[in-house]
N, CA, C and O atoms as a Tinker XYZ file with bonds, in Angstrom:
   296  protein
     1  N    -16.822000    8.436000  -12.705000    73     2
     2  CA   -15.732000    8.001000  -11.862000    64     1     3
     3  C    -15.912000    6.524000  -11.562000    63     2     4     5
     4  O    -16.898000    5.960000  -11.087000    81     3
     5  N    -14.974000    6.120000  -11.868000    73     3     6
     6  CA   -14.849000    4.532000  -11.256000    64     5     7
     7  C    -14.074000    4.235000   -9.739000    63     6     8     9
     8  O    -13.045000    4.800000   -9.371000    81     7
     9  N    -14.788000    3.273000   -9.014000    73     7    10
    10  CA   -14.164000    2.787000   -8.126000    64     9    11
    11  C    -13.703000    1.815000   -7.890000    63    10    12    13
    12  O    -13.908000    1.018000   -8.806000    81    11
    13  N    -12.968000    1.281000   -6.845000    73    11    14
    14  CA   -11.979000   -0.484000   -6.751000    64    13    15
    15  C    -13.253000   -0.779000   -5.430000    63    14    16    17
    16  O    -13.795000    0.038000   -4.685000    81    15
    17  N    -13.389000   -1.981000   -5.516000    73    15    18
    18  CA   -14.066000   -2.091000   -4.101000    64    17    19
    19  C    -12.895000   -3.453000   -3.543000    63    18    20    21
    20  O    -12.490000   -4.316000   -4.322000    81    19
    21  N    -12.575000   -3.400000   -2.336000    73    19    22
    22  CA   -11.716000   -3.846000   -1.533000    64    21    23
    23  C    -12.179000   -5.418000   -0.530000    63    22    24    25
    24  O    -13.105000   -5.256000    0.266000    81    23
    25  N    -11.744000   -6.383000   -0.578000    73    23    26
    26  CA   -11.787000   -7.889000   -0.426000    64    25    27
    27  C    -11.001000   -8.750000   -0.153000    63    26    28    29
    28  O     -9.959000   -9.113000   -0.699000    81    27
    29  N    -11.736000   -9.210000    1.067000    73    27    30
    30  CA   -10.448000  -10.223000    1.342000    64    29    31
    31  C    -10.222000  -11.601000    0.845000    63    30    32    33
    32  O    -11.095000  -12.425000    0.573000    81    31
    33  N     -8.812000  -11.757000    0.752000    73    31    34
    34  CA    -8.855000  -12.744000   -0.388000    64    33    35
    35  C     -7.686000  -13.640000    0.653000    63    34    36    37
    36  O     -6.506000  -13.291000    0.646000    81    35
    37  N     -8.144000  -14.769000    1.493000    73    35    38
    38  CA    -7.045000  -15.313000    2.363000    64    37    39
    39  C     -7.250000  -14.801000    3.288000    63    38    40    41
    40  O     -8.212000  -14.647000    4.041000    81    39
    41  N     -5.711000  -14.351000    3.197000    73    39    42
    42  CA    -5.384000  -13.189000    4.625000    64    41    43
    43  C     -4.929000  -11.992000    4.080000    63    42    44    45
    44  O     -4.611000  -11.139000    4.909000    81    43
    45  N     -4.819000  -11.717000    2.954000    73    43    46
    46  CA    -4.694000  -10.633000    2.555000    64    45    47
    47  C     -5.793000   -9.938000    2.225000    63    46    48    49
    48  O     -6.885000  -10.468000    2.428000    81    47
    49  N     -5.721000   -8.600000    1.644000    73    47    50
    50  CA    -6.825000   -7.703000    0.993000    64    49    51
    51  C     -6.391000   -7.865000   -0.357000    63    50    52    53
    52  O     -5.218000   -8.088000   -0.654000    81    51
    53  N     -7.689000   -7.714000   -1.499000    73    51    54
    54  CA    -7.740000   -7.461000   -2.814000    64    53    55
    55  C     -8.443000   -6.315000   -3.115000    63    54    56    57
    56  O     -8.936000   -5.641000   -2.211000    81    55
    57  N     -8.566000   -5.963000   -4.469000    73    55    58
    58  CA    -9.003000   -4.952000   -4.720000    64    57    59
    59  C     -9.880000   -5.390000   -5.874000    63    58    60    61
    60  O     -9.258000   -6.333000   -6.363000    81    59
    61  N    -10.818000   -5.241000   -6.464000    73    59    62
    62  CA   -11.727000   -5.749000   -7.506000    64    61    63
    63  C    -11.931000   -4.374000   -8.165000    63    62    64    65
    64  O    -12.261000   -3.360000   -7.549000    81    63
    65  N    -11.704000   -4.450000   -9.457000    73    63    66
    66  CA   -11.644000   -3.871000  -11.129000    64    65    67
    67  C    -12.565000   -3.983000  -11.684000    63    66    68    69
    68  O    -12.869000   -5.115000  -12.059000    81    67
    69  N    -13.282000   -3.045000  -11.938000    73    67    70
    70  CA   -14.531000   -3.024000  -13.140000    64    69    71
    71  C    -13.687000   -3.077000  -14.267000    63    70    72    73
    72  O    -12.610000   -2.603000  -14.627000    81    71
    73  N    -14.905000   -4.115000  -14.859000    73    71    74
    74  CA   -14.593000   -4.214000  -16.345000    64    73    75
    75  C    -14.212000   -3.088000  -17.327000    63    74    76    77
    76  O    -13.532000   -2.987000  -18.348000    81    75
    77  N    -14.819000   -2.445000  -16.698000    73    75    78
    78  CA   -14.432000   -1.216000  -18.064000    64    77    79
    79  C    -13.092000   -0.155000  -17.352000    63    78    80    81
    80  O    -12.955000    0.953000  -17.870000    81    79
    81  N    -12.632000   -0.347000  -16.779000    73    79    82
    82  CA   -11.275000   -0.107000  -16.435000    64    81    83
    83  C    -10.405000   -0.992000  -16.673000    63    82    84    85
    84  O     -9.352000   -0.538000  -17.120000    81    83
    85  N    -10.468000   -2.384000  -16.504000    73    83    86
    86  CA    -9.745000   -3.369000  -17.405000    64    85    87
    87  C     -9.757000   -2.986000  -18.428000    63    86    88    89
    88  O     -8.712000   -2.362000  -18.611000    81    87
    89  N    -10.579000   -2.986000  -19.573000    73    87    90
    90  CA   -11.066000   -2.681000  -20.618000    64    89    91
    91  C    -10.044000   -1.272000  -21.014000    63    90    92    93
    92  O     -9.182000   -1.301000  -21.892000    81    91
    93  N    -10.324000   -0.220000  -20.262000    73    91    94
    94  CA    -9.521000    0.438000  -20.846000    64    93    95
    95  C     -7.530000    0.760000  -20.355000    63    94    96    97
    96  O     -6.757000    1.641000  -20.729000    81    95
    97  N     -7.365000   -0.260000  -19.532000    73    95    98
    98  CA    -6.255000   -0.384000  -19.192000    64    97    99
    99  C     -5.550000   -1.466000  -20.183000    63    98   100   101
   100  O     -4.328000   -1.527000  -20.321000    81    99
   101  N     -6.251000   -2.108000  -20.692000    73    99   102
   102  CA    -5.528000   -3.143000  -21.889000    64   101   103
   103  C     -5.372000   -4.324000  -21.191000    63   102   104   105
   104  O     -4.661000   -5.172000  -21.729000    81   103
   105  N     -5.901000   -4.599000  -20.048000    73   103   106
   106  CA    -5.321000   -5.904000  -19.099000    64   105   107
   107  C     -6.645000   -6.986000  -18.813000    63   106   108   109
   108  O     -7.804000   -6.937000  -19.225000    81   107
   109  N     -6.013000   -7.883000  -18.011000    73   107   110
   110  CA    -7.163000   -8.698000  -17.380000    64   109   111
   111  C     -6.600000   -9.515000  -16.847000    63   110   112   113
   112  O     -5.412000   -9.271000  -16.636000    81   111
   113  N     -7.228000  -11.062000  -16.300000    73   111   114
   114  CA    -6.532000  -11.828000  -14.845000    64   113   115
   115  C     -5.228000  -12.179000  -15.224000    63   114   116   117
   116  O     -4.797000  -12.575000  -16.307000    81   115
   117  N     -4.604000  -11.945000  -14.022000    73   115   118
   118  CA    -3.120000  -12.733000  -14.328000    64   117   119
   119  C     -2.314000  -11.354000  -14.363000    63   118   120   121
   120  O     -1.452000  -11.199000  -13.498000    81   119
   121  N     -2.545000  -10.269000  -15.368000    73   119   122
   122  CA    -1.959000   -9.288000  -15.215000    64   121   123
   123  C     -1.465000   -8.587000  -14.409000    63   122   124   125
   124  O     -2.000000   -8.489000  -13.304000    81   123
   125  N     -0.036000   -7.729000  -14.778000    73   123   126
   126  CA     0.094000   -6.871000  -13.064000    64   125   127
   127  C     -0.144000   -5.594000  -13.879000    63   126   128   129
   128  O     -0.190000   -5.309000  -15.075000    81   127
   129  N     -0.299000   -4.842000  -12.515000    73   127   130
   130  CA    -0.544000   -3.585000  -12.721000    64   129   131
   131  C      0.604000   -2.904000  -11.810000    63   130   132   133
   132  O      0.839000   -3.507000  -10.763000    81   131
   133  N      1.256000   -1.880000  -12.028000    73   131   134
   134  CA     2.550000   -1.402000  -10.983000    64   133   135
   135  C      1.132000    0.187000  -10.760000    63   134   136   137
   136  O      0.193000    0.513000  -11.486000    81   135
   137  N      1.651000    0.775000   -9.432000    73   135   138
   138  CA     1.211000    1.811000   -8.706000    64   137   139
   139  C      2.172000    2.805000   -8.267000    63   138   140   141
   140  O      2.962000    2.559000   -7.356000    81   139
   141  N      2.133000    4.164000   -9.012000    73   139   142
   142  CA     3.293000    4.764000   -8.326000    64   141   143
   143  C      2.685000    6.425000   -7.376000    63   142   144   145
   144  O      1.537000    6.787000   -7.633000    81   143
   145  N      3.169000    6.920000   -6.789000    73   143   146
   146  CA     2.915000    7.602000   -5.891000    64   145   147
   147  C      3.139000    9.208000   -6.787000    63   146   148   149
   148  O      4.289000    9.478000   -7.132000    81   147
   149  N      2.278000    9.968000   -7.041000    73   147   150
   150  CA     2.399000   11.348000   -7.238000    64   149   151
   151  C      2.011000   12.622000   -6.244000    63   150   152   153
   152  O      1.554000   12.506000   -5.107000    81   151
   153  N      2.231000   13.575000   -6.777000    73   151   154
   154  CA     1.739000   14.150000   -5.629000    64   153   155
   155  C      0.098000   14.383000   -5.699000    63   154   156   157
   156  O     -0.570000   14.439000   -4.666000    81   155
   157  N     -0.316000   14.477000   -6.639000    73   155   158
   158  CA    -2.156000   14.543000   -6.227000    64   157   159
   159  C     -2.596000   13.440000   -6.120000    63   158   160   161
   160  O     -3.826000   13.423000   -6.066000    81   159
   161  N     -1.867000   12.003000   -6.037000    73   159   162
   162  CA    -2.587000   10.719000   -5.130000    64   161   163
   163  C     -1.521000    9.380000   -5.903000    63   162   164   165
   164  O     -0.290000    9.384000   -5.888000    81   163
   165  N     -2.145000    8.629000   -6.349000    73   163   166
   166  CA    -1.923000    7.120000   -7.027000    64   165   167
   167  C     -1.920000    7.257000   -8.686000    63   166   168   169
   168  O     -2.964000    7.666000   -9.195000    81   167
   169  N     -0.931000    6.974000   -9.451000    73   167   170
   170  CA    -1.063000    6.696000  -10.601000    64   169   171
   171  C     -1.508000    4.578000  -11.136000    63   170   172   173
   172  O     -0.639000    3.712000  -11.033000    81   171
   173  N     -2.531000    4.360000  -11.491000    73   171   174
   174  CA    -2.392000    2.904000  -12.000000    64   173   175
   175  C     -1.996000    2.677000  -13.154000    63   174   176   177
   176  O     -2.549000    3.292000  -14.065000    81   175
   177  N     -1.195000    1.971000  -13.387000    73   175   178
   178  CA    -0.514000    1.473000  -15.028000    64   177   179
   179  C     -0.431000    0.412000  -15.147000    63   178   180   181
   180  O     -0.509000   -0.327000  -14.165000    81   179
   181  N     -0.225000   -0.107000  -16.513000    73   179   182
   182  CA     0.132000   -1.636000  -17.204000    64   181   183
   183  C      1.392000   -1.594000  -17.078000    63   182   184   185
   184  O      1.959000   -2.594000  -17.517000    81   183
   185  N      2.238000   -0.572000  -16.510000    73   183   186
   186  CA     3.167000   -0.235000  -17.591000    64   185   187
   187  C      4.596000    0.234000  -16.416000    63   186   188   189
   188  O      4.494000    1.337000  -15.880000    81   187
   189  N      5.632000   -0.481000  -16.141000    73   187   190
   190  CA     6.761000   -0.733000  -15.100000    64   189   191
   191  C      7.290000    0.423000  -15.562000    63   190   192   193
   192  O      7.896000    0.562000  -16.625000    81   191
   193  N      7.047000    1.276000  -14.724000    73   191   194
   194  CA     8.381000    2.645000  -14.463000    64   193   195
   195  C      9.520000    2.096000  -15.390000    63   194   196   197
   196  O      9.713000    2.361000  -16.577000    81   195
   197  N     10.017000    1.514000  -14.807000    73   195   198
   198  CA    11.838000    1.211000  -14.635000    64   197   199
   199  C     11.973000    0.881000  -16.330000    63   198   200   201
   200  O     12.786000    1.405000  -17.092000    81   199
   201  N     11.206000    0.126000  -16.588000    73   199   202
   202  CA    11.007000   -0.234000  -17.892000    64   201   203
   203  C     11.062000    0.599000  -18.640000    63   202   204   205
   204  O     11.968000    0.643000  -19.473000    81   203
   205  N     10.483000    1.148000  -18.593000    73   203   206
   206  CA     9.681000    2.780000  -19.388000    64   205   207
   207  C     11.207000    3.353000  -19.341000    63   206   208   209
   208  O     11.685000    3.414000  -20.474000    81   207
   209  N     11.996000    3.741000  -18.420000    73   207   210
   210  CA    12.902000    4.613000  -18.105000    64   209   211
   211  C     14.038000    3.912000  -19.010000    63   210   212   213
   212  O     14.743000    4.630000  -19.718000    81   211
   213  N     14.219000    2.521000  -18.992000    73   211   214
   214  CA    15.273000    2.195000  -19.662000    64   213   215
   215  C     15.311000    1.882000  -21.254000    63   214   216   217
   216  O     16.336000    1.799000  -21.931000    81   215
   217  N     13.828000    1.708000  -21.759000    73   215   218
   218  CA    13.859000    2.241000  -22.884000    64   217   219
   219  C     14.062000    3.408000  -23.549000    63   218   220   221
   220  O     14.569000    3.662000  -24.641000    81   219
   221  N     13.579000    4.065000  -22.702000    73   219   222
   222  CA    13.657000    5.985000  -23.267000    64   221   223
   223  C     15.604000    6.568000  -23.125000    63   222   224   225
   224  O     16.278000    7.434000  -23.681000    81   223
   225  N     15.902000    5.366000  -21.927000    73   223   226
   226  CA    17.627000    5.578000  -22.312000    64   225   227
   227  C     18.180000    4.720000  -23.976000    63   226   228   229
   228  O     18.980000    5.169000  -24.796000    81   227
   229  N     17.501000    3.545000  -24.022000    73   227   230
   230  CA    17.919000    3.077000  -25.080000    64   229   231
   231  C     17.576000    3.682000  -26.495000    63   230   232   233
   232  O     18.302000    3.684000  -27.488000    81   231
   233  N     16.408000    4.154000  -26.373000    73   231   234
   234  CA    15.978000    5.366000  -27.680000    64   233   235
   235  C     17.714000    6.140000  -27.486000    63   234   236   237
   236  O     18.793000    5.787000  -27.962000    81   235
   237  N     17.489000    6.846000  -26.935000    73   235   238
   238  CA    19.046000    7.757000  -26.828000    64   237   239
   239  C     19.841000    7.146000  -27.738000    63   238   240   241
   240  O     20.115000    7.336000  -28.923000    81   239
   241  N     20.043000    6.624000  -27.179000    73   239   242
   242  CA    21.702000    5.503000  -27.600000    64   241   243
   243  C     21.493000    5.296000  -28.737000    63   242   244   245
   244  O     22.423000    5.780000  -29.382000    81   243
   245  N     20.684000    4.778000  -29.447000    73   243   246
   246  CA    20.399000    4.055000  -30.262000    64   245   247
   247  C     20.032000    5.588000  -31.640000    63   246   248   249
   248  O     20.240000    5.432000  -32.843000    81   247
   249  N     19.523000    6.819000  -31.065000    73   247   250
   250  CA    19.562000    7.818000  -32.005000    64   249   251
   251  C     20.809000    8.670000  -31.915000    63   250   252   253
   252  O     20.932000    9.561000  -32.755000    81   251
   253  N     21.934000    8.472000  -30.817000    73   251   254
   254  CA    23.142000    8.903000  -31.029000    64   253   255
   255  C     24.331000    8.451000  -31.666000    63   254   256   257
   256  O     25.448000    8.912000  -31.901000    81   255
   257  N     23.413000    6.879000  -31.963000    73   255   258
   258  CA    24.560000    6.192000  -32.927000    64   257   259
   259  C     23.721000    5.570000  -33.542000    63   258   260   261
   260  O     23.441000    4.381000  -33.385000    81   259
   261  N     23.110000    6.543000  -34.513000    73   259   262
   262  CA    22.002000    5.822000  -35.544000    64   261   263
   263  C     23.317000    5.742000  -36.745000    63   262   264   265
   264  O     23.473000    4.523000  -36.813000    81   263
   265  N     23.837000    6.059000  -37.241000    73   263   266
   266  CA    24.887000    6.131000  -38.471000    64   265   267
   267  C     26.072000    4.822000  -38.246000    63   266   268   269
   268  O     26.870000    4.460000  -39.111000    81   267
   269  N     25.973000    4.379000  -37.186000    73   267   270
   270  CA    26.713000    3.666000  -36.671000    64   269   271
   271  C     26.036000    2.136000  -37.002000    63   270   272   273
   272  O     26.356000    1.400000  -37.936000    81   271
   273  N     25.208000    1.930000  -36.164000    73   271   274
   274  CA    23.727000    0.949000  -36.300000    64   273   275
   275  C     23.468000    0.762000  -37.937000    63   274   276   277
   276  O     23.406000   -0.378000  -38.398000    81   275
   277  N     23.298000    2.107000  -38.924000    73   275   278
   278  CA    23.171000    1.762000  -40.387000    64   277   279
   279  C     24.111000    1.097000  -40.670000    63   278   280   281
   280  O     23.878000   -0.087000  -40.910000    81   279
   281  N     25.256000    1.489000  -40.738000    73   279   282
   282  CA    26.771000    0.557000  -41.323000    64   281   283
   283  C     26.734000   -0.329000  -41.032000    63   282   284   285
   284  O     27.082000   -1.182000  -41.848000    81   283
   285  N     26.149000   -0.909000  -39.239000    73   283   286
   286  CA    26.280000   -2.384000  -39.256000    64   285   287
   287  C     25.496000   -3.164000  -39.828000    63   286   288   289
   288  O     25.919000   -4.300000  -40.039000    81   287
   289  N     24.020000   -2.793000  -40.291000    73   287   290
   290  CA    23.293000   -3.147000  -40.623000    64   289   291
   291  C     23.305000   -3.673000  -42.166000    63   290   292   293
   292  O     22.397000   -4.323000  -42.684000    81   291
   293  N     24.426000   -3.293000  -42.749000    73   291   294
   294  CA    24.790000   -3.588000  -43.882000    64   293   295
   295  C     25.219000   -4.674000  -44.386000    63   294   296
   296  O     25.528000   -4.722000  -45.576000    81   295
């Protein structure tokens, strides 16, 4: 199990990342990370909900008018 250990940075709090959770999150400084709320606690990701959601609409679209997309592609 890995943990965040918690720091103040200013006047705010930070949170400090072991390397090997960077490591296996694909990230490092500068990066964001989005946090979303489930019910058995905190999910951490590289990876924006909303984003995620509006691609998986554009997959759709894009396989309901795949025959459409070929012709133009022509």
């Amino acid at each position: 199990m890995l943990k965040l250990k918690l720091t103040t940075v200013g006047t705010s709090t930070g949170a400090i990342v072991p390397k090997e959770m960077l490591a296996r999150l694909k990230v490092g400084r500068g990066d964001t990370l989005f946090v979303t709320e489930t019910p058995s606690g905190y999910l951490l990701t590289p990876y924006d909900p909303a984003v995620e959601e509006q691609l998986e609409l554009g997959r759709e679209f894009m396989k309901e008018y795949r025959e459409t997309f070929r012709a133009l592609a022509k």
